[in-house]
C-alpha positions in Angstrom: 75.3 90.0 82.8 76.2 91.7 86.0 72.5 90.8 87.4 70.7 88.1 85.1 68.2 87.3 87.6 66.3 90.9 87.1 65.7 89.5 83.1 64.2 86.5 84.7 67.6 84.7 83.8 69.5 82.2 86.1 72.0 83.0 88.1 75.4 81.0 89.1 73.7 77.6 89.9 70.3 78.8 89.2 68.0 76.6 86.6 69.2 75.9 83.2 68.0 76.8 79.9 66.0 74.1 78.4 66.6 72.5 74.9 64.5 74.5 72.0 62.2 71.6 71.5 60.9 71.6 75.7 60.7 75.5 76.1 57.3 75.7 74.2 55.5 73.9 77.6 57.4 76.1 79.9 56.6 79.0 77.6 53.5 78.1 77.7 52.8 78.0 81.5 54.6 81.5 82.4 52.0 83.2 79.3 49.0 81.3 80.8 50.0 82.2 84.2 51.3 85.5 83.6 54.7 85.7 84.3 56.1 88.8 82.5 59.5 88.4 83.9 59.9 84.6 83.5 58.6 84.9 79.7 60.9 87.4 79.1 63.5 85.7 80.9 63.0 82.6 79.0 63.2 84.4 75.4 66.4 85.9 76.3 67.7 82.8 77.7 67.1 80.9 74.8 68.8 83.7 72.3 71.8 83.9 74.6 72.3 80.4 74.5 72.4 80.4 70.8 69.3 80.3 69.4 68.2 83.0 66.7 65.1 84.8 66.8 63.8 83.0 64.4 64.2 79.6 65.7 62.5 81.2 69.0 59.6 82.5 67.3 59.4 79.7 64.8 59.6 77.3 68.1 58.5 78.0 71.4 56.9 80.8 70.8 54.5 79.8 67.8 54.1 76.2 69.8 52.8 77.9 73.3 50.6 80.5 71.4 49.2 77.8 69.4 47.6 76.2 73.1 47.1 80.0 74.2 44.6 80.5 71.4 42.6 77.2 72.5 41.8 78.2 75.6 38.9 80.6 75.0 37.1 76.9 74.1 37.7 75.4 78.2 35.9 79.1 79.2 35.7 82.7 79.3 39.1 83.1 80.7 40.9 82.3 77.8 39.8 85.3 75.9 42.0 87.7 78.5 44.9 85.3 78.8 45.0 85.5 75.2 45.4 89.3 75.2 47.8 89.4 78.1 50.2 86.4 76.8 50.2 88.5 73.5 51.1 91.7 75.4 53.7 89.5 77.1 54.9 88.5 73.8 55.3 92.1 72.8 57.2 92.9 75.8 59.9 89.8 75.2 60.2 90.8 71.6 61.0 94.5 72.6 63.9 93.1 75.0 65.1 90.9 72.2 65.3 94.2 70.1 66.9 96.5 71.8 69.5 94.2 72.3 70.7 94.2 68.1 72.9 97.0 66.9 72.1 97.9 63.4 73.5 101.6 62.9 70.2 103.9 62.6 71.6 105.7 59.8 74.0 103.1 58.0 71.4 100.0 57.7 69.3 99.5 55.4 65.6 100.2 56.5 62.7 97.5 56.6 59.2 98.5 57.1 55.9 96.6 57.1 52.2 96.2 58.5 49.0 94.4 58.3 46.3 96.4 56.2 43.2 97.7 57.2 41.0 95.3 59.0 43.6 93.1 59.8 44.2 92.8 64.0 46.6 91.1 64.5 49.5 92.3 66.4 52.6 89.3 67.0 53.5 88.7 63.2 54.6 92.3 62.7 56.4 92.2 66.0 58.4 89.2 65.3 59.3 89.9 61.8 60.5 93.5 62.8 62.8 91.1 65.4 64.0 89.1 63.1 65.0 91.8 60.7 66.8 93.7 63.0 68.9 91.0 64.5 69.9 90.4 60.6 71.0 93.9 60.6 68.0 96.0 59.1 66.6 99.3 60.5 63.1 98.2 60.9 59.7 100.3 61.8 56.9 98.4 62.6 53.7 100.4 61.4 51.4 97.4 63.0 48.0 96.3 62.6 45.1 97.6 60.4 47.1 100.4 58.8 45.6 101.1 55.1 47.6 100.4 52.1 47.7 104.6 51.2 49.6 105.3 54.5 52.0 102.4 53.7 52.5 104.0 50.4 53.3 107.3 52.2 55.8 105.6 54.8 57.6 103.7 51.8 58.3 107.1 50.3 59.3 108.6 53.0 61.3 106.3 54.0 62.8 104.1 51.2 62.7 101.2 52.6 65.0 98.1 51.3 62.5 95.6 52.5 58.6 95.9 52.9 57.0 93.2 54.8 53.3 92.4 54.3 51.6 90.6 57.4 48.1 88.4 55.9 46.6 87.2 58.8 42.9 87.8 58.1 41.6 86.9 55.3 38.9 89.3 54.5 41.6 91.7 55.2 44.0 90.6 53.0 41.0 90.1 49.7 39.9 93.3 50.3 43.5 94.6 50.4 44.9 92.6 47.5 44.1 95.0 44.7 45.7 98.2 46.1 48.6 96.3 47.4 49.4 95.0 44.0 49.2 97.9 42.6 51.7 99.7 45.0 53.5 96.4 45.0 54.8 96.6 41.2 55.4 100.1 41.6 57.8 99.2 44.9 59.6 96.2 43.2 60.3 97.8 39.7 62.5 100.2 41.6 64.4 97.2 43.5 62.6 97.1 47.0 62.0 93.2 48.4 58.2 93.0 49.0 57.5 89.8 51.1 54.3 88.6 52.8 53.4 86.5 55.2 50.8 84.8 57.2 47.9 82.0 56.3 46.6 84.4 53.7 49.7 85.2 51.8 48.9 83.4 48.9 46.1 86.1 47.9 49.0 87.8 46.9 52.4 86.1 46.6 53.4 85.6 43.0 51.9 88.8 41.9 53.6 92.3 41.5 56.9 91.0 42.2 55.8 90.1 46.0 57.2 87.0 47.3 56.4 85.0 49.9 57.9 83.7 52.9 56.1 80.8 55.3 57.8 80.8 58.6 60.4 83.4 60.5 63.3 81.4 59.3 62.1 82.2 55.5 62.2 85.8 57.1 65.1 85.7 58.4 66.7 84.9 55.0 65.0 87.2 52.9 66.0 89.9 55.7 69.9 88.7 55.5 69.8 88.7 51.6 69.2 92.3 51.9 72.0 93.1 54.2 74.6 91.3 51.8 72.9 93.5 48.7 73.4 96.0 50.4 76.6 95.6 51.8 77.9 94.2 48.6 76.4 97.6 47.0 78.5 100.0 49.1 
């Protein structure tokens, strides 16, 4: 890197990167106080120092979010650092993803979403990170998108891997039904259909949908793919 400093990096004799298990603190600070460039600079520090995406998200990331997400309890304040550190979060996940280079046409293609009712915007985010730096072409559809338009995207674009994002659970019982349904449909013909979240369980097990607990889990499922595939052609 010809400038690191402009990612928030160090420099020649500038601070180091901290081990994986002390970043989630400093994480923490630069989302509660803001700092776009040092979050962002952290993330890519950590990856660049050997660290997959998963291990980041799984880490640091999950850890300083975690306190994030308490803060609404010391005062009304925490309700708009909550929003900005996850806008942050986005921002440090897009860096991390433009840096992979899965061939648009030549890899295989993951998609997913949350369904409808379901607001939640970091788990889609990450997984579409994680699957890209395994070597997938992923498109994030995002939050509260209902099952019918997922069923349109998966034909459009034939997908190798649909990932399911449960993080409400209202959302994901009043979802269940139709995503079963398009679930056994999707597996029978060979696609990996994985959720995730706390409410994954309202579905995992059924339709051929599997489950996966943590990024890492991701991670795994998403490489599998890229060896079927590759194996395949």
């Amino acid at each position: 890197l010809v400038a690191p400093e402009r990612l928030g990096l160090p420099g020649p004799g500038g601070r180091a990167t901290p081990a994986l298990a002390d970043a989630g603190e400093l994480l923490f600070r630069h989302l509660a106080e803001g700092h776009g460039v040092r979050t962002t600079g952290l993330v890519m520090s950590l990856y660049l120092a050997g660290h997959s995406v998963a291990e980041i998200c799984d880490g640091p990331i999950q850890q300083a979010m975690a306190r994030i997400g308490e803060l609404w309890r010391h005062g009304e304040s925490g309700i708009y650092i909550e929003h900005r550190a996850t806008d942050l979060c986005i921002q440090a996940a897009a860096q991390l993803r433009a840096t992979f280079q899965a061939e648009p046409e030549a890899a295989p293609c993951a998609l997913g979403a949350a369904p409808s009712g379901d607001p939640y915007l970091l788990p889609s985010v990450f997984v579409a990170s994680v699957a890209a730096e395994a070597g997938l072409r992923t498109i994030n559809l995002g939050p509260d998108l209902p099952v019918s338009a997922l069923a349109v995207a998966v034909r459009e674009q034939a997908p190798a891997l649909i990932w399911l994002s449960l993080s409400s659970q209202q959302a994901a019982e009043r979802a269940a039904s139709a995503l079963l349904e398009a679930a056994a449909g999707w597996t029978a013909r060979g696609v990996r259909v994985v959720a995730g979240g706390h409410h994954r369980d309202v579905v995992v097990g059924q339709g051929g949908i599997e489950g996966a607990a943590s990024m890492a889990e991701m991670d795994a499922l998403a490489r599998a793919v890229v060896a079927a595939a590759r194996q395949a052609g």
